[in-house]
N, CA, C and O atoms as a GROMACS GRO file, in nm:
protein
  440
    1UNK      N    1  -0.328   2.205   0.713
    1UNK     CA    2  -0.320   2.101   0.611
    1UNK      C    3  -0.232   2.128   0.496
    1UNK      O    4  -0.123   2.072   0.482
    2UNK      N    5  -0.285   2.223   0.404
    2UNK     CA    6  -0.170   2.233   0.270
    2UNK      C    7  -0.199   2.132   0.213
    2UNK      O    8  -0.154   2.028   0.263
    3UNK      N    9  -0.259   2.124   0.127
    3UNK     CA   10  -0.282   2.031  -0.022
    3UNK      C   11  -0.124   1.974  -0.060
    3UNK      O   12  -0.015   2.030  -0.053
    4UNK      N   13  -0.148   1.888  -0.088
    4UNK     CA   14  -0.081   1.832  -0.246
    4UNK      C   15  -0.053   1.901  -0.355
    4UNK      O   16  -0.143   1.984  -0.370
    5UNK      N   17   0.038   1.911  -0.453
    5UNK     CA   18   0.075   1.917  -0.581
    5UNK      C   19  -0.039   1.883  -0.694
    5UNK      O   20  -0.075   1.767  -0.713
    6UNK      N   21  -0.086   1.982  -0.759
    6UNK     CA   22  -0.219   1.916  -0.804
    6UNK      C   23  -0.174   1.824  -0.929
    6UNK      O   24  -0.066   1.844  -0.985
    7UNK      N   25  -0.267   1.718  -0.971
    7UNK     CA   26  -0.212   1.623  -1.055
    7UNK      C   27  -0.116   1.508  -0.992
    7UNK      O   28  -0.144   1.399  -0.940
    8UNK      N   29   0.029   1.582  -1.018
    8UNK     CA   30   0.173   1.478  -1.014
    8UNK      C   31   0.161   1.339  -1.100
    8UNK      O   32   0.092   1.309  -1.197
    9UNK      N   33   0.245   1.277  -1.032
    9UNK     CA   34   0.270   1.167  -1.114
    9UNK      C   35   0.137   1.038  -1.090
    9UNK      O   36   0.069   1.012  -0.991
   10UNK      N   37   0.141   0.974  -1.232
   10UNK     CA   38   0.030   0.890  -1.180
   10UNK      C   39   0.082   0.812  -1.075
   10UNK      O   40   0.180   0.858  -1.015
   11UNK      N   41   0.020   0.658  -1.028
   11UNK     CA   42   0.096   0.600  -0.904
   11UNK      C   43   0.189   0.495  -1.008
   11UNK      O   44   0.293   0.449  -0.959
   12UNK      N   45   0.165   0.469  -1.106
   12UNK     CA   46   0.207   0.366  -1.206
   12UNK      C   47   0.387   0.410  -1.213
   12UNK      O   48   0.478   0.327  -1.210
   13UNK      N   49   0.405   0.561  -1.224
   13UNK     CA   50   0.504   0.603  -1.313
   13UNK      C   51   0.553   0.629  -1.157
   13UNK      O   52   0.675   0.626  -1.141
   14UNK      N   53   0.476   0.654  -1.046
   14UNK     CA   54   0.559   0.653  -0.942
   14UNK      C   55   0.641   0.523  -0.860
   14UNK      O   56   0.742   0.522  -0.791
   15UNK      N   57   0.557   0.428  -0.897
   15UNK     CA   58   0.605   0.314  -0.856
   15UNK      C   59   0.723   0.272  -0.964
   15UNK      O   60   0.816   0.221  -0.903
   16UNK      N   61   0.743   0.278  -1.082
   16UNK     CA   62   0.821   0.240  -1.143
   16UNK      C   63   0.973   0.319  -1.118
   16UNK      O   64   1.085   0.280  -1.152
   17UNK      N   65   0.943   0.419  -1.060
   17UNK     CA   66   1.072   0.520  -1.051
   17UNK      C   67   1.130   0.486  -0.878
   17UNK      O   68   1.249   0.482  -0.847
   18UNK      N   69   1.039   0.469  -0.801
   18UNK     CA   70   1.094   0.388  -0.674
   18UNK      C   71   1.160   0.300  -0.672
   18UNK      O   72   1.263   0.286  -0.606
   19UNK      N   73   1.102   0.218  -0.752
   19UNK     CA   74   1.149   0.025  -0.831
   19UNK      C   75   1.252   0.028  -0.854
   19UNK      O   76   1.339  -0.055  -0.826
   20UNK      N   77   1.265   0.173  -0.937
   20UNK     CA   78   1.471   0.186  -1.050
   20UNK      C   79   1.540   0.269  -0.910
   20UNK      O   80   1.663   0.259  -0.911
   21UNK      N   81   1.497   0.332  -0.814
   21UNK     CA   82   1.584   0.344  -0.704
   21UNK      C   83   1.611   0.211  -0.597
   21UNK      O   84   1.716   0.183  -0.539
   22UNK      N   85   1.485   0.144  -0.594
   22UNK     CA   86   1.556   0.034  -0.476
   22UNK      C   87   1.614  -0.079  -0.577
   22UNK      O   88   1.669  -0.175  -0.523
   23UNK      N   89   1.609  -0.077  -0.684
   23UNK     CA   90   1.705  -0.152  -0.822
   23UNK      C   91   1.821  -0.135  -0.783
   23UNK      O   92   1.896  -0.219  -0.733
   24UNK      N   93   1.848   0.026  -0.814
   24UNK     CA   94   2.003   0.049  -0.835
   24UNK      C   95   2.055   0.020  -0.655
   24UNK      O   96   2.151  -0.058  -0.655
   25UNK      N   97   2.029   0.047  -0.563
   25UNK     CA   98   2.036   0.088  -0.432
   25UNK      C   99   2.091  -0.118  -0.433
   25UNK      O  100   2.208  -0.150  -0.413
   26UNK      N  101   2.014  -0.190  -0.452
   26UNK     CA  102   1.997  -0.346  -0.426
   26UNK      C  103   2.162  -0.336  -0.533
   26UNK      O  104   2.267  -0.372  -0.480
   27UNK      N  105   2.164  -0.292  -0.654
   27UNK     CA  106   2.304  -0.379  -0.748
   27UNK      C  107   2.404  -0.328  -0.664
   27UNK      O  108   2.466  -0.413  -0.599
   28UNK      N  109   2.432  -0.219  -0.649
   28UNK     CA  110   2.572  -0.185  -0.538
   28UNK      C  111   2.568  -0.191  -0.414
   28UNK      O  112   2.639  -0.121  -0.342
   29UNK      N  113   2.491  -0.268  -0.374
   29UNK     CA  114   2.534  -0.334  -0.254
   29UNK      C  115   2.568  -0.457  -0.262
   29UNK      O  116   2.637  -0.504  -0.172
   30UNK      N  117   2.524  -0.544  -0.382
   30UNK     CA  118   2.580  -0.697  -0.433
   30UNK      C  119   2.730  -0.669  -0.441
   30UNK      O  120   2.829  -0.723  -0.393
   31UNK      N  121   2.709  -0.559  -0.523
   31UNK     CA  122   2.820  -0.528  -0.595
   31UNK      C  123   2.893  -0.505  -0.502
   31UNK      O  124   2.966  -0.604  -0.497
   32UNK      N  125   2.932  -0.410  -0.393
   32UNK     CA  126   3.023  -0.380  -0.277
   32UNK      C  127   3.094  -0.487  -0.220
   32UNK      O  128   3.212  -0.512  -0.198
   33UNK      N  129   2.941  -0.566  -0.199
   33UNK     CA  130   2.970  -0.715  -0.078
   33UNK      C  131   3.033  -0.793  -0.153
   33UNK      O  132   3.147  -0.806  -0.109
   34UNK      N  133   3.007  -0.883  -0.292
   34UNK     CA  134   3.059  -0.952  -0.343
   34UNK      C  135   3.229  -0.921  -0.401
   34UNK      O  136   3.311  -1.010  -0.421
   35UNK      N  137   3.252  -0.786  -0.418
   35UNK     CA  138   3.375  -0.747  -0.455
   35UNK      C  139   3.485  -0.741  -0.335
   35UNK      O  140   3.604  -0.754  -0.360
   36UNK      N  141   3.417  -0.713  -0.153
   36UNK     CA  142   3.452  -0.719  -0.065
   36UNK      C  143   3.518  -0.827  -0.055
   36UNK      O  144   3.638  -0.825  -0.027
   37UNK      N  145   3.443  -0.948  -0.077
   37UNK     CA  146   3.462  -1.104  -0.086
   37UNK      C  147   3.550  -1.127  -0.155
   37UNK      O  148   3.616  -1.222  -0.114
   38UNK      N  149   3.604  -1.058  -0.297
   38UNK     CA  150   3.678  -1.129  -0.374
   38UNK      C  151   3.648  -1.209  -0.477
   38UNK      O  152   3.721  -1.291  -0.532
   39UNK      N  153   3.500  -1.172  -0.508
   39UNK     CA  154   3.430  -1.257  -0.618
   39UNK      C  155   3.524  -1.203  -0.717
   39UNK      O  156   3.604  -1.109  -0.706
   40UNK      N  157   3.494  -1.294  -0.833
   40UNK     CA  158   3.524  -1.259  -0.966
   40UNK      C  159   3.372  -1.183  -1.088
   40UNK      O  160   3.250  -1.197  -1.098
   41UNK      N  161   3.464  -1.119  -1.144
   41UNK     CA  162   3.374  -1.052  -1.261
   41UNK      C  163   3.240  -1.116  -1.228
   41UNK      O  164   3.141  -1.066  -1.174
   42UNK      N  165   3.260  -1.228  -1.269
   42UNK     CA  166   3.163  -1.342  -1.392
   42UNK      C  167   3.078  -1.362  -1.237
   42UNK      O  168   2.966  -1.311  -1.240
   43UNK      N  169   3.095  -1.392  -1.176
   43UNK     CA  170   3.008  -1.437  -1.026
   43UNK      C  171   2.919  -1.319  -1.038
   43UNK      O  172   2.798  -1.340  -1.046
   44UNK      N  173   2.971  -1.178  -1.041
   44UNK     CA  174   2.903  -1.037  -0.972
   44UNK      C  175   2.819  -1.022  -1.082
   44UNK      O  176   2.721  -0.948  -1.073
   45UNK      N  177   2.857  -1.111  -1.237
   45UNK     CA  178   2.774  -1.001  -1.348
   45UNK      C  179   2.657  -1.098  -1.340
   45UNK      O  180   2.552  -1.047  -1.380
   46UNK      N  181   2.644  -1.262  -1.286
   46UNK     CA  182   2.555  -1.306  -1.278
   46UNK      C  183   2.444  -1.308  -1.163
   46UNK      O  184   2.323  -1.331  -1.176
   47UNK      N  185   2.526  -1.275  -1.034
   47UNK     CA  186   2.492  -1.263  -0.956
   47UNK      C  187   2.355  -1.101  -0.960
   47UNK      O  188   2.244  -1.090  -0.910
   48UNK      N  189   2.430  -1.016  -1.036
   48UNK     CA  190   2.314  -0.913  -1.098
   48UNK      C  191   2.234  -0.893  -1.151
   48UNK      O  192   2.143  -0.811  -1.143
   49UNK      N  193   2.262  -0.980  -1.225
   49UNK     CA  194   2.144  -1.042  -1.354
   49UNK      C  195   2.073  -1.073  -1.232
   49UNK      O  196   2.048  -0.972  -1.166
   50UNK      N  197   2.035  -1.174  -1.186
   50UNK     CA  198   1.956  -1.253  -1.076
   50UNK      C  199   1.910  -1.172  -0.995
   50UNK      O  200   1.807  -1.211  -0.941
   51UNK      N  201   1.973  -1.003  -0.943
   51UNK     CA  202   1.866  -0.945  -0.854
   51UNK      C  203   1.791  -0.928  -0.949
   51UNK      O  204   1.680  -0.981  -0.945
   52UNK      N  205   1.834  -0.840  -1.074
   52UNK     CA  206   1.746  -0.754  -1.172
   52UNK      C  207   1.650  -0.812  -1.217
   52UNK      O  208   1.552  -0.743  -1.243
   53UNK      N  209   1.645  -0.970  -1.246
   53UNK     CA  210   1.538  -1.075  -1.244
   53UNK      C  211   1.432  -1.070  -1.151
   53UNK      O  212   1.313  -1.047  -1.173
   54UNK      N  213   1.470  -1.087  -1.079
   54UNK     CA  214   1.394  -1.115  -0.962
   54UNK      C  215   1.328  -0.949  -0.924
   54UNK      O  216   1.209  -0.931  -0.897
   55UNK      N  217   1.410  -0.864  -0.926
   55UNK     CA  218   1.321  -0.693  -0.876
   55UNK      C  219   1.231  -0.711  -1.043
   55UNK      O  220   1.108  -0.701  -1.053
   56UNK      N  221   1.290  -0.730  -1.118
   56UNK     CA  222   1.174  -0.752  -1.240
   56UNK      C  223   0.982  -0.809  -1.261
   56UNK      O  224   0.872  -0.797  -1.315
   57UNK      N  225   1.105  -0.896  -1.131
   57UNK     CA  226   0.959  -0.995  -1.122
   57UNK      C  227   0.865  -0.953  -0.984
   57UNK      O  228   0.748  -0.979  -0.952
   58UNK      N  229   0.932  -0.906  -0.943
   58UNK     CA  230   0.860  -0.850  -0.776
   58UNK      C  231   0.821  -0.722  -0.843
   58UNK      O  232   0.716  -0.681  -0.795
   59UNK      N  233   0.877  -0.627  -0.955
   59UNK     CA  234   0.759  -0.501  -1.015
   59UNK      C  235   0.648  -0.530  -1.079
   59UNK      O  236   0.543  -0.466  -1.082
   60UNK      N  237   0.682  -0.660  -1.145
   60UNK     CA  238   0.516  -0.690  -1.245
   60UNK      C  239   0.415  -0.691  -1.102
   60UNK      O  240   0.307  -0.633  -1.091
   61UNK      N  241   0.471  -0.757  -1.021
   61UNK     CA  242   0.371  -0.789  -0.912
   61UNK      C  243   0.319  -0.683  -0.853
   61UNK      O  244   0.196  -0.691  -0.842
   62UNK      N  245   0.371  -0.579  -0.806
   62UNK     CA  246   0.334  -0.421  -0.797
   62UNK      C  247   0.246  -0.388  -0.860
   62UNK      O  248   0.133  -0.366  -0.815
   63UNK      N  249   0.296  -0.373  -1.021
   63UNK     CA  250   0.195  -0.313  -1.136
   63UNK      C  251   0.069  -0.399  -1.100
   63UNK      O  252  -0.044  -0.355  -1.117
   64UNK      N  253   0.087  -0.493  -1.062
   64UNK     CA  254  -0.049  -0.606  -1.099
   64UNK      C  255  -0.184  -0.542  -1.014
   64UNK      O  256  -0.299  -0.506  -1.038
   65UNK      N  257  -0.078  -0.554  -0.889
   65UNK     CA  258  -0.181  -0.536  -0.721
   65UNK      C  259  -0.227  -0.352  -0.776
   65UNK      O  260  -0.346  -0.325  -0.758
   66UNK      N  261  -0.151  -0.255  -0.827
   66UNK     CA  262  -0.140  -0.118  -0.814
   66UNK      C  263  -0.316  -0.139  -0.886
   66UNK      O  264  -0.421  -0.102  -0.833
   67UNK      N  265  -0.301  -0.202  -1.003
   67UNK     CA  266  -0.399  -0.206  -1.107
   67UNK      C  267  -0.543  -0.268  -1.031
   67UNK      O  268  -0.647  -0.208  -1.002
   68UNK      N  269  -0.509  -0.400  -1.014
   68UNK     CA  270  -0.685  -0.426  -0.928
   68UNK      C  271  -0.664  -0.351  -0.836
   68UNK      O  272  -0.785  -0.341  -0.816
   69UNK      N  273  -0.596  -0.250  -0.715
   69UNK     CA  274  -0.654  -0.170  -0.658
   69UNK      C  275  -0.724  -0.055  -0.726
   69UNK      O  276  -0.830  -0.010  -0.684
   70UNK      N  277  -0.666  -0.010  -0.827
   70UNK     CA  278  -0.780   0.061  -0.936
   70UNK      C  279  -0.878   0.050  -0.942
   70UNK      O  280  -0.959   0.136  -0.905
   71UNK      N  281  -0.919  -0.109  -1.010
   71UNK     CA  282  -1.041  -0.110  -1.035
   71UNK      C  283  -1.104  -0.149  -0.925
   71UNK      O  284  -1.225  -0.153  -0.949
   72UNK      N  285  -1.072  -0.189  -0.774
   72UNK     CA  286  -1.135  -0.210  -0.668
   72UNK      C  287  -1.217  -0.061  -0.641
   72UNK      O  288  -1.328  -0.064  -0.589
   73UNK      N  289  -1.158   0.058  -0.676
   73UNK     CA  290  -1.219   0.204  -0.647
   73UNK      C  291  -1.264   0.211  -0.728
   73UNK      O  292  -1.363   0.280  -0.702
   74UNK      N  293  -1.267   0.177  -0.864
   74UNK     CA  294  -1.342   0.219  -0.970
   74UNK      C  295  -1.502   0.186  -0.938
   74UNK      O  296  -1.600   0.259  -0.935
   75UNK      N  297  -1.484   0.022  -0.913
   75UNK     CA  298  -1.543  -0.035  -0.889
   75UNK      C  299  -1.650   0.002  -0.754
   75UNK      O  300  -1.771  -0.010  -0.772
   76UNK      N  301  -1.610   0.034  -0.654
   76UNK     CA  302  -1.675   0.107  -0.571
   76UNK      C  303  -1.740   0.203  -0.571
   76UNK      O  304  -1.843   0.227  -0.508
   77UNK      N  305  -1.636   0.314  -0.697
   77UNK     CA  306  -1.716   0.436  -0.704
   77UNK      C  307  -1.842   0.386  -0.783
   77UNK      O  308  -1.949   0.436  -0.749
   78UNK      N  309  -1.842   0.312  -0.865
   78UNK     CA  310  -1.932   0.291  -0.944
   78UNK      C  311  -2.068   0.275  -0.929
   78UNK      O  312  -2.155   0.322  -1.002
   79UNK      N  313  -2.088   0.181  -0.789
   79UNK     CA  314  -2.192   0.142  -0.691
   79UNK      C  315  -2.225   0.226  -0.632
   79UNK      O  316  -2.327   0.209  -0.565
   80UNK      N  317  -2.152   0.365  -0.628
   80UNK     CA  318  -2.246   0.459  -0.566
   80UNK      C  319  -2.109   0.488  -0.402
   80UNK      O  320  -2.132   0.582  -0.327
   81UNK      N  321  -2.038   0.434  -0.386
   81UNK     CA  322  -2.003   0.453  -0.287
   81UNK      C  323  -1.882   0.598  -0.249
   81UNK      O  324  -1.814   0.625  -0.349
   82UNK      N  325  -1.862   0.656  -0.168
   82UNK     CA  326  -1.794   0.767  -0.128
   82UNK      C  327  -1.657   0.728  -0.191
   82UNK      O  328  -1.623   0.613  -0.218
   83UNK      N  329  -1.574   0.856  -0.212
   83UNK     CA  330  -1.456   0.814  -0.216
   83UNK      C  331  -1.362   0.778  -0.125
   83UNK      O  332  -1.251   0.732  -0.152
   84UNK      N  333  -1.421   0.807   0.015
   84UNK     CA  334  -1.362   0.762   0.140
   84UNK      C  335  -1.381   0.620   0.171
   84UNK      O  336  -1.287   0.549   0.207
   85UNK      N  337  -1.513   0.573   0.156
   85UNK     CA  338  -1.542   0.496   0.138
   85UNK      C  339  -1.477   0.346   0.021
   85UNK      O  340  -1.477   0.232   0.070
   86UNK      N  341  -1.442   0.361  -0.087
   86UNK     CA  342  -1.399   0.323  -0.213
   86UNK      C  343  -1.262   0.321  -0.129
   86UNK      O  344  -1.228   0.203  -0.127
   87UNK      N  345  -1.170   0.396  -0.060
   87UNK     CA  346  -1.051   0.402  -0.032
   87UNK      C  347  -1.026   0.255   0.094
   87UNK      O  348  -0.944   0.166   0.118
   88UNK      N  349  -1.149   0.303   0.141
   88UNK     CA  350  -1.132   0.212   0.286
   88UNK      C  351  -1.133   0.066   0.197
   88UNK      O  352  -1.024   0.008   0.190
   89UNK      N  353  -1.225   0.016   0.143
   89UNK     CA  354  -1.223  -0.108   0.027
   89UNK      C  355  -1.127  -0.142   0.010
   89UNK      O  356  -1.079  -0.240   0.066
   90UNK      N  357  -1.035  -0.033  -0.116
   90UNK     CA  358  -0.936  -0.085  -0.159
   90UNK      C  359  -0.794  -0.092  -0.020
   90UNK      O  360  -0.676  -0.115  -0.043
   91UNK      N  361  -0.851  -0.066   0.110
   91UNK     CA  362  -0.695  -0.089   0.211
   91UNK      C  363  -0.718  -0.207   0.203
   91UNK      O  364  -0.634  -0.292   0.173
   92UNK      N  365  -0.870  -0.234   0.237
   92UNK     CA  366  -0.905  -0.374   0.278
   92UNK      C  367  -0.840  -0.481   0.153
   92UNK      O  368  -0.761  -0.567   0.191
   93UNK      N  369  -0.867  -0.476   0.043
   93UNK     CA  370  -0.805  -0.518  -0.004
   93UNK      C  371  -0.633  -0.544  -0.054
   93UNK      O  372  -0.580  -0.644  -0.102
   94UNK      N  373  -0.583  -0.429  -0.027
   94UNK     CA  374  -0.444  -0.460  -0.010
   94UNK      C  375  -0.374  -0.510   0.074
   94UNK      O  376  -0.262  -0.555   0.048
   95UNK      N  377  -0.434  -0.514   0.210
   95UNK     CA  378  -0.412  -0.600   0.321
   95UNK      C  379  -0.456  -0.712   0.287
   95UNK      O  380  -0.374  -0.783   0.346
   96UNK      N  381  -0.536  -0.794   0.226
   96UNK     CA  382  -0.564  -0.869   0.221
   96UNK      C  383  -0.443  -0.950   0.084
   96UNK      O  384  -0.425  -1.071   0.072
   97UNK      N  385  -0.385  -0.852   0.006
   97UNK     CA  386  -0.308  -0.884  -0.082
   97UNK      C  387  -0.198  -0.929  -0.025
   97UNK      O  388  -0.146  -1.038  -0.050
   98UNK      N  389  -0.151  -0.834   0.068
   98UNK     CA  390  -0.003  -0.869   0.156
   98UNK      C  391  -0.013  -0.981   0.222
   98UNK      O  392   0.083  -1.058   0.221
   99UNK      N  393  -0.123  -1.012   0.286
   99UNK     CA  394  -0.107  -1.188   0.346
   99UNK      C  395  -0.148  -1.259   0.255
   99UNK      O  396  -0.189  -1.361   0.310
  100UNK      N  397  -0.164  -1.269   0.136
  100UNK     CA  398  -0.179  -1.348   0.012
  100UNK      C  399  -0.013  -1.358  -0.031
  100UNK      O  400   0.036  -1.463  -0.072
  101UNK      N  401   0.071  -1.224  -0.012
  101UNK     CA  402   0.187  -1.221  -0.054
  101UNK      C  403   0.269  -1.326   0.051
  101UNK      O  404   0.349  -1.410   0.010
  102UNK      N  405   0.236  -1.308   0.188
  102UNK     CA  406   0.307  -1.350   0.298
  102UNK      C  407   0.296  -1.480   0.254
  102UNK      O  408   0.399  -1.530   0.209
  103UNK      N  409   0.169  -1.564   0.257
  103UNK     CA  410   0.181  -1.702   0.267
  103UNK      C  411   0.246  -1.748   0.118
  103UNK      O  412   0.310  -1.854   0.114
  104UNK      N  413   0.236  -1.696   0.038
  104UNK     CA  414   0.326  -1.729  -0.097
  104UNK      C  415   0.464  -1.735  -0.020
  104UNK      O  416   0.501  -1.852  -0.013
  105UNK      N  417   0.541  -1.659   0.033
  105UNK     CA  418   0.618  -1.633   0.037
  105UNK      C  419   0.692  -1.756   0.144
  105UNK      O  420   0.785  -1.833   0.121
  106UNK      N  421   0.618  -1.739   0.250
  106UNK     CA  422   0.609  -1.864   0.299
  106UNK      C  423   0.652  -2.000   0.271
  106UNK      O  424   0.749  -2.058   0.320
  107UNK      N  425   0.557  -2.047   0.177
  107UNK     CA  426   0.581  -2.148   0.103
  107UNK      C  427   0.701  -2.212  -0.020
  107UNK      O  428   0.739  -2.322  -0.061
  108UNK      N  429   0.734  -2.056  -0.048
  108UNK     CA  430   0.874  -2.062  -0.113
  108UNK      C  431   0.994  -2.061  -0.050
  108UNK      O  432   1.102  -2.092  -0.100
  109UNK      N  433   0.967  -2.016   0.093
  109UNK     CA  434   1.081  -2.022   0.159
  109UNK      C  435   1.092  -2.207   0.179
  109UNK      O  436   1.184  -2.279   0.139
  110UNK      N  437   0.954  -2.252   0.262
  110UNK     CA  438   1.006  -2.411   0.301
  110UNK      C  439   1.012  -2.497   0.195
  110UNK      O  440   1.048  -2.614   0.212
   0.00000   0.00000   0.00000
């Protein structure tokens, strides 16, 4: 087995540092493709704005779900239940988040 790193990062500060890698990873590839194309400046600087919007808005949503899975274990532990237990809960509930995400998503597409 071999443990873990004791402590590390919370999941908050880990998710936010993933976020600023698939951020930057998402602008230069706009950036590549659209310059490939022959865009101009003004297209690419808006066109960036608009991922960074949007990954902006797809991290609150992260933070959101990261957080009630928190208190879904908190919440579990609280009642008395295992921490294996409390874990299994909160999958259940994040699965249950992702097809909450899916059919949103869904619906914005049609």
């Amino acid at each position: 087995g071999g443990g873990g790193s004791g402590g590390g990062e919370s999941p908050m500060s880990l998710l936010a540092r993933e976020g600023e890698k698939e951020l930057q990873a998402a602008l230069q590839k706009v950036q590549a493709d659209m310059e490939s194309q022959g865009c101009s400046r003004e297209e690419i600087g808006s066109q960036l704005a608009s991922v960074r919007e949007s990954h902006a808005a797809y991290m609150r949503q992260q933070r959101q779900m990261l957080q009630e899975r928190e208190e879904v274990y908190k919440e579990a532990i609280a009642e008395g239940l295992t921490p294996e237990a409390a874990k299994a809960r909160v999958q259940a509930c994040a699965q249950w988040q992702q097809q909450m995400q899916r059919l949103q998503a869904k619906h914005q597409a049609a």
